[in-house]
Residue, then its C-alpha position, 0 to 999 in steps of 0.5 A: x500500500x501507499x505510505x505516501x501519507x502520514x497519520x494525521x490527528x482527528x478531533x474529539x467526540x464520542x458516540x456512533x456517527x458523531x461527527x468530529x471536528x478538527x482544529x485547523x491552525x488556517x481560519x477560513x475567511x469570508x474576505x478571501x478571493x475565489x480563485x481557481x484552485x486545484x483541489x485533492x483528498x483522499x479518504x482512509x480509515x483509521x487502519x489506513x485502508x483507502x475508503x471508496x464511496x465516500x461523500x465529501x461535501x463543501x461546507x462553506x465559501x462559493x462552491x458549498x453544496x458541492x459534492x465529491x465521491x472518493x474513488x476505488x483507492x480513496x482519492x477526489x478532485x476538483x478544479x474550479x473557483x473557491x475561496x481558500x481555505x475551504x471546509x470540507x465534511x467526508x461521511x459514509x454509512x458505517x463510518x463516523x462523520x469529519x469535517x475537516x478543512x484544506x492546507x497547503x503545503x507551502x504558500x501558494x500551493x496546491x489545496x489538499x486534504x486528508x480525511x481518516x474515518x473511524x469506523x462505527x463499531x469500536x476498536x479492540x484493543x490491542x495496548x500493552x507489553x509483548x515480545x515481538x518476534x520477526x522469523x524469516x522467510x525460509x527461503x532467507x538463506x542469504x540472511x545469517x541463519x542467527x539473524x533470521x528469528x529475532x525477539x524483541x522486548x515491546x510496548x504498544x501504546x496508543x498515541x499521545x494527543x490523538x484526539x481521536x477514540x483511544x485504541x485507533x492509533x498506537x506505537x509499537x516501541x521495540x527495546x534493544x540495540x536500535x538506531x535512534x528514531x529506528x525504534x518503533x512503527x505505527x499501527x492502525x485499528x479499525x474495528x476489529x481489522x488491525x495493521x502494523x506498518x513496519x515503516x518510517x515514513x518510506x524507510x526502515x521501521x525498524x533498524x538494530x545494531x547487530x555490532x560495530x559497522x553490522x545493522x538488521x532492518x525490517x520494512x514491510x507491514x501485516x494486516x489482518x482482522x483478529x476478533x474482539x476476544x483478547x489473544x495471547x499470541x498474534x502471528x501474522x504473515x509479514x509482507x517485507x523485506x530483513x536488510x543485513x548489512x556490514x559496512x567497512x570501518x569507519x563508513x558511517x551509519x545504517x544509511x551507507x549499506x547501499x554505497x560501495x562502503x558495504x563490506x555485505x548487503x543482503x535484503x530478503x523480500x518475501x510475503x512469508x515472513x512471520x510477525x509474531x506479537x506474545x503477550x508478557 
């Protein structure tokens, strides 16, 4: 799937088809100019699965009334005359209502927004302390075989100032020998539908530091649906890649494994990794 977005914080409110409103730091102004503008959004939930069939409605400025459809991958459009900053309100049946309002990422630039929805029902709750277990695909044999089953002592927590229902957004933090900011992934709820995304940003989730110059990254993510009675033991396939990496001495850190200063470089990319979360 796409990570070319981030996860973004919704407002608070509670109860089914509430809806959410979010406080944009930009306050629409009545005196702005209607100019044309090209306008895009997309739509996912809260486990970041695109929401097709979406209504996204205009609230204010020339164009309120107006409304768009969210595509098969969660996208809409629009060129035409409006003022900016406009405010928009996405809704669907099963989901709970946001409005929400556009940014721009630089001055001048291209209106755009993200809408992430809640589903009605609640989310299961997944917090607490876990020993994460990644096993390699047996297929691995490039990767050294002490490297192929890893075990991590870990937390997954829900966000601190999401201002959306708790249990919909969490951080897993993984302790050991990781490179700073290399720690730790998001993980996404909806429902009972949950997906760890082993990334950060486009890059490494995950990142340890096997010994002098030797790194083992993980990226990739598992998704899957997991009931609403509490589980010991998660095991879901993980669609990723192990990165070994030994780099010559004195040639800097993790990110220099694709350079010629590597002294080896192995990747496995496999959709029969496991990722195995144990409860402690």
């Amino acid at each position: 799937m796409s990570r070319a977005f981030v996860l973004l914080a919704l407002a608070a409110g509670s109860g089914c088809g509430e809806s959410r409103q979010l406080t944009s730091p930009v306050t629409p102004s009545s005196n702005a100019p209607s100019v044309l503008q090209s306008l895009y959004g997309y739509v996912s939930d809260t486990a970041f699965r695109a929401v097709a069939g979406a209504r996204v409605d205009v609230v204010d400025g020339p164009q309120a009334g107006m409304s768009f459809v969210s595509d098969a991958v969660g996208q809409f459009s629009y060129v035409g005359a409006f003022t900016t900053p406009v405010t928009l309100r996405a809704t669907k049946d099963g989901y709970i209502a946001l409005t929400k309002t556009t940014q721009t990422s630089a001055p001048g630039g291209r209106p755009w927004v993200y809408f992430q929805l809640e589903v009605v029902a609640p989310p299961v709750n997944i917090a607490g302390n876990y020993t994460l277990t990644f096993i390699a695909d047996s297929s691995c044999t490039s990767i050294p075989s002490e490297l192929r089953t890893r075990n991590y002592p870990s937390t997954i927590a829900p966000v601190s100032n999401l201002l959306a229902r708790p249990d919909t957004s969490l951080t897993l933090t993984a302790g050991g020998a990781f490179l700073e900011t290399y720690d730790s992934f998001p993980i996404g709820v909806a429902g009972d539908y949950v997906v760890l995304s082993v990334y950060n940003g486009e890059d490494f989730g995950l990142v340890e530091r096997i010994g002098p110059g030797t790194y083992l990254g993980f990226y990739g993510e598992s998704r899957t649906s997991i009931g609403t009675s509490p589980l010991s033991t998660i095991s879901l396939a993980f669609d990723g890649a192990f990165d070994y990496c030994v780099l010559e001495p004195g040639a800097g850190w993790f990110g220099a494994c694709t350079s010629n200063r590597a002294v080896a470089h192995q990747q496995c990319q496999s959709k029969n990794h496991r990722l195995i979360l144990t409860r402690r």
